[in-house]
N, C-alpha and C positions, 0 to 999 in steps of 0.2 A: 695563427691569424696575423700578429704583426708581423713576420716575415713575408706572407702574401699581401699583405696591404703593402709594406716599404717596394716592395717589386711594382705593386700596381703603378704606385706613384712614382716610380722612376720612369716606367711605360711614359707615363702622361707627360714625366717631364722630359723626357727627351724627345719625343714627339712635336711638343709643344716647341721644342727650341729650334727647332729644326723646319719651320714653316718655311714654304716655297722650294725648300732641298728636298720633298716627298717624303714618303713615311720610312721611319730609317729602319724600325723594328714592327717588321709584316706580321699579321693571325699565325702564322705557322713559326715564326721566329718567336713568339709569345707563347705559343704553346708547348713548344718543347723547354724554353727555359722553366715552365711551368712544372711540365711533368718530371722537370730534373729535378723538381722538389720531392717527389711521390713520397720516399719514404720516412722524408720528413713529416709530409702532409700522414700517411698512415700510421706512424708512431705519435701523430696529435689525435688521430682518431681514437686509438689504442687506450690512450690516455683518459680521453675524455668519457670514452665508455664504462671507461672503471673508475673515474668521478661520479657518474653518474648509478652506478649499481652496487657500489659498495656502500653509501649506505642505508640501501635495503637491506642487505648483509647484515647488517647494524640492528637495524630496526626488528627485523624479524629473523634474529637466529638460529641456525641448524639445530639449536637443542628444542625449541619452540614447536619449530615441524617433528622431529621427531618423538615428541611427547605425544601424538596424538594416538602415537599406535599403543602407548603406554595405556593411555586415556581408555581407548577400545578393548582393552584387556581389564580394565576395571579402576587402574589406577590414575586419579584424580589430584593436579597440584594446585591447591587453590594460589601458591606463590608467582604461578605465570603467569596473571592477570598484571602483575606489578612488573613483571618484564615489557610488558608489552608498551608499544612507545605512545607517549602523551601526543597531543594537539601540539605544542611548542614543536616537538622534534617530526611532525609532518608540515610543517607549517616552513621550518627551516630546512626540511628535503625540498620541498617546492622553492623552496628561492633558490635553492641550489642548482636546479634543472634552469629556470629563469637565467642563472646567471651564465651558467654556459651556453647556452643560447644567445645573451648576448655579446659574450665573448667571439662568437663566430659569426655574426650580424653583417658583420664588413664583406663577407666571403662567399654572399649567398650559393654559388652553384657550386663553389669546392667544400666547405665546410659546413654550413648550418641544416643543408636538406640530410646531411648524414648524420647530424647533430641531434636536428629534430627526430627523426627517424630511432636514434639513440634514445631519446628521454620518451621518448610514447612506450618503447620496450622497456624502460626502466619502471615507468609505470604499470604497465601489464605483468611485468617479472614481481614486482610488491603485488599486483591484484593479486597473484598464485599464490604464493606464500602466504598470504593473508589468508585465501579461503581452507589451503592446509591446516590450518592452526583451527579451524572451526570444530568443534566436537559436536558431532551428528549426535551423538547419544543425548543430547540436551536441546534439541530443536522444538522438543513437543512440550508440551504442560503436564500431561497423564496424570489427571487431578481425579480422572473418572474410572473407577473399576471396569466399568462398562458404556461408551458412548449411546449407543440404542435404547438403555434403559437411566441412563445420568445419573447414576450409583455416584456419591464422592468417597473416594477414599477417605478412611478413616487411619489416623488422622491427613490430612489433608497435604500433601507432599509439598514441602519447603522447595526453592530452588535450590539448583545442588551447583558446583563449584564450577560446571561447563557450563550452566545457564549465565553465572556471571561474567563467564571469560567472552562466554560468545556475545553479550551486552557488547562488552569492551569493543571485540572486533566490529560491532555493528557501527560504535561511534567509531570506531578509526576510519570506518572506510564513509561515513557523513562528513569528519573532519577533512579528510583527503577530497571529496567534494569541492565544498567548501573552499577549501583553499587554493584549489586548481581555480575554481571560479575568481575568488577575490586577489589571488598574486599574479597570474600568468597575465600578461598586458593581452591587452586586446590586439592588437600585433600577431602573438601566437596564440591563441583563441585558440580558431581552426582549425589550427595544425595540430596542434598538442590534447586538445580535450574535446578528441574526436568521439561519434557513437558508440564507436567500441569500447574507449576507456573506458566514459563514463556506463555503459552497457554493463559490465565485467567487474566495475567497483557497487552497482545497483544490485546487481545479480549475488551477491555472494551477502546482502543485506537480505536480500529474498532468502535465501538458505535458512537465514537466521531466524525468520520469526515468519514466513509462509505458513509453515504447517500450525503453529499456534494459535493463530486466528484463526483457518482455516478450520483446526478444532472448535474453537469458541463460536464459528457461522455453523455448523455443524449442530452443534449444542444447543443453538438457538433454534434452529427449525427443528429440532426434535422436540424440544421445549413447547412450543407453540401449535407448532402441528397437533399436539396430544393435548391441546386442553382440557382438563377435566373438571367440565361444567356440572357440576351437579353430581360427578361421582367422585370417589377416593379425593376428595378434598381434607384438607386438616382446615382449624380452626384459623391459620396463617393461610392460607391459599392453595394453586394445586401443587402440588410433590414437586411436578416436573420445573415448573416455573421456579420454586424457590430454590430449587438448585440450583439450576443455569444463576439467578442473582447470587445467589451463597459463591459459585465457582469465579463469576467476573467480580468479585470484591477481594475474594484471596487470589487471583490473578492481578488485578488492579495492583493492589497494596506488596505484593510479592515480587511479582517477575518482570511487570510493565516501569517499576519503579527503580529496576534496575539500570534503563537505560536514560542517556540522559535528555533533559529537559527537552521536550519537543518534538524530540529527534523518532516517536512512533505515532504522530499527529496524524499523519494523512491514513496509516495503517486506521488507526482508534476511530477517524473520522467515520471511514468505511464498515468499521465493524458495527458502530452506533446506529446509523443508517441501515444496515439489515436487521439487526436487531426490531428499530421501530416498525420499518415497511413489514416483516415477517410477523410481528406479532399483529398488526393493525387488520393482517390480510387476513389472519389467523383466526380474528373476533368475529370478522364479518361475515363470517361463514357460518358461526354462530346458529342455529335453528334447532328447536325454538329457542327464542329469545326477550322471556318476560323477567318481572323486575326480579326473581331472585338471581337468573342466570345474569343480568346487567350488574347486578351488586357484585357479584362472582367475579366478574370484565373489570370491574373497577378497584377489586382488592388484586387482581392480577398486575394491574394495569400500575399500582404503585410499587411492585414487585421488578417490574419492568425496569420502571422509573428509579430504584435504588440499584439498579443494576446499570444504569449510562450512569448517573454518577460515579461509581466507582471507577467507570472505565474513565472518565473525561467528567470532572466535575463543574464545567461552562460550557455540558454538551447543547445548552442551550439556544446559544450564539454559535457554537462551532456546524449543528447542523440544526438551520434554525426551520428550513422549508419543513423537516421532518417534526421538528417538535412542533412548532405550529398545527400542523397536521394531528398530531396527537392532540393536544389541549382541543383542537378542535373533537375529537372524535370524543374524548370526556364528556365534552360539552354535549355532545350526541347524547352518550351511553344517558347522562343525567339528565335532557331534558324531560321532563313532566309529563308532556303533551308533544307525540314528535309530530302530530300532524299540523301546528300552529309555527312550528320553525319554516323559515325562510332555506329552501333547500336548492335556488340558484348562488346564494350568496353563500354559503357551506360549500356549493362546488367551485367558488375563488378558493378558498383555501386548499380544500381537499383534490386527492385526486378523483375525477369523476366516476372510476371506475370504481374505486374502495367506495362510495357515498351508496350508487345505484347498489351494491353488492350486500350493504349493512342492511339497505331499507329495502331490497328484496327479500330479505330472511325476518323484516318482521311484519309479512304478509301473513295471515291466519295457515293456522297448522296443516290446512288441507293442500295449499298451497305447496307444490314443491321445491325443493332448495335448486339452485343455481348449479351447483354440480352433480347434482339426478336428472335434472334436466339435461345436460352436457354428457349422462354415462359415464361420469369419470368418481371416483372416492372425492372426498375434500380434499386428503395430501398430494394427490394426484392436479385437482382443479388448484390448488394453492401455486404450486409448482411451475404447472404449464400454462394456465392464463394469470391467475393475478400479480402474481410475483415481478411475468415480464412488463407487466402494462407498468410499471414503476420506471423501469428504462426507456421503455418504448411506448409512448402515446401516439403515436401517429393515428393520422384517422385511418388508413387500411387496418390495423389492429385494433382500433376500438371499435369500426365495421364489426369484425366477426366478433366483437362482444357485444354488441348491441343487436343481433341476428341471436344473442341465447337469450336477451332476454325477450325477443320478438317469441321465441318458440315459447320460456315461458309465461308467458301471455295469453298467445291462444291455446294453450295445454290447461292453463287452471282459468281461463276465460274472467280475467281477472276486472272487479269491477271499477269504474272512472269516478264513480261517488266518492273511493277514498281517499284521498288528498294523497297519501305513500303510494296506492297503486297508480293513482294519474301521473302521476311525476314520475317515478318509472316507467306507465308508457309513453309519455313524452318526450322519452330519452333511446326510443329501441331502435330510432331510422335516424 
């Protein structure tokens, strides 16, 4: 770079001295002096390629990746978690890229686009090696003998030395985020911390803890789906629910608390969030639905509730649309008298479709449920209408919900005397 800058400047100044004697050194007399530089210029490139990728080298070394076929045959080193490099040592790779970048800044069309071009591969070459070092055998929880039936194992599987390692690689590659955003000027933004990278450093965080969750949403609609109202209850509640809580507390307190602060916020948000929407949908399906089956709703309902704390113990404020929603439907389950509640101002809180869905199922027993009506099972009607109305309110979709409750309507010729039947047909067109 300063051999091509001191040439640039000799251009200007002899050009410059030279006014009115026409230009002494022509495009083509510049450019060959130029290209007489090549392998100069290519043994700078040579150079700076192997500034920039040695130390990934460094960071993630060949014994690193090759441990993992170790790992897949059964063998476990809990000591390569401590190999693996800190915040500090990604923090000072990223200035490193930075700085040769602006080493070549002066140069744009001979050296910094092959530069930039360099450090985006240097990044993508750490993505790889990073997700090599992941130990697949540790992606899942397998807290459950059996997911269909939420058996937990007994005793209840501790993380094992991949769950912590792959922690680690979760936060290096948050940290590498991170510091790509906060070091790289805005200048190389663009260039450097393009979709792909950050695509390719996100994706290999998905590796890590996708299926876990994915277990735990899993777990929960089995949970819920199968409430047992009135049957195979214990004194503590139903089977299925206190286990799903029992698994998100030894998940909570075990695996979640191995990564660090924060850094599975948006995952936990989302999990909390199906958690309430699936069990809320879950109640109001409910038929029948008198006061012992409502005490039942509400001893599940704290069951629920011990189970987002564990996951997120300020899930209060983190998804507050949802808990609102809940504390409101308590309020439901417990009021006295549901015909003397105010059931426009319950539909500011709630969603309108969970509201019309609760206070359809506590129409008299002749009356039939919301998914008989529809042909469909509950798990089936859970599923494919109320679940999606949680994403999707549009009024085309709440059309064909309020077209099931128009059929049931004129199926059990429902009467307008009752304060719960008017307000649901009120709501069918």
């Amino acid at each position: 770079p300063k051999l091509l800058k001191a040439l640039t400047e000799t251009f200007e100044k002899v050009n410059q001295t030279s006014r009115g004697k026409g230009v002494i050194l022509k495009s083509p007399d510049r450019d060959a002096l130029i290209a007489s530089l090549g392998d100069v210029r290519n043994e700078f490139l040579g150079e700076s390629i192997k500034r920039v990728t040695e130390p990934v080298e460094m960071m993630l070394p060949d014994k690193l990746l090759s441990n993992r076929s170790s790992n897949e045959r059964g063998s476990h080193d809990s000591s390569l978690a401590d190999d693996l490099p800190t915040s500090h040592d990604l923090k000072r790779y990223v200035q490193l890229l930075v700085s040769e970048l602006e080493r070549c800044e002066g140069s744009p069309e001979l050296l910094l686009k092959d530069v930039i071009r360099a450090a985006r591969s240097s990044i993508m070459f750490f993505s790889t090696r990073l997700e090599q070092v992941v130990d697949n055998a540790a992606v899942d929880l397998r807290c459950f003998e059996d997911l269909a039936s939420l058996k937990l194992k007994t005793p209840t599987p501790m993380p094992s030395a991949g769950h912590a390692r792959n922690a680690r690689l979760y936060g290096i590659a948050h940290h590498t985020l991170s510091a790509l955003k906060d070091v790289v000027p805005p200048r190389f933004q663009s260039a450097i911390c393009t979709p792909q990278v950050h695509g390719t450093l996100q994706q290999i965080q998905a590796v890590i803890v996708n299926q876990m969750f994915s277990t735990l949403k899993q777990a929960a609609l089995t949970a819920f789906q199968n409430l047992e109202i009135g049957t195979s209850r214990t004194a503590e509640g139903a089977p299925f629910v206190l286990s799903f809580s029992t698994a998100c507390s030894h998940v909570g307190r075990y695996y979640f608390s191995l990564f660090g602060q924060g850094q599975l916020f948006p995952h936990i948000k989302e999990l909390c969030i199906h958690i309430v929407r699936t069990f809320l949908s879950s109640a109001a399906l409910i038929k029948p639905c008198g006061a012992n089956e409502k005490q039942e709703i509400m001893q599940d309902m704290q069951s629920v509730e011990n189970a987002l704390c564990a996951l997120d113990t300020d899930f209060q404020n983190s998804i507050r649309h949802e808990a609102s929603v809940f504390r409101e439907f308590r309020r439901l389950i417990c009021a006295p008298n549901l015909e003397a509640l105010d059931f426009d101002s319950l539909a500011t809180v709630m969603p309108v479709h969970l509201l019309l869905t609760f206070l359809a199922h506590q129409l008299p027993a002749d009356v039939p449920s919301l998914p008989a009506v529809a042909k469909a099972s509950p798990q089936t009607f859970l599923q494919s209408t109320l679940l999606p109305l949680w994403e999707d309110s549009s009024e085309e979709r709440l059309q064909s919900y309020r077209k099931l409750l128009g059929a049931l309507s004129d199926e059990a010729e429902l009467d307008s005397e009752n304060a719960v039947a008017a307000y649901v047909m009120s709501q069918m067109y």
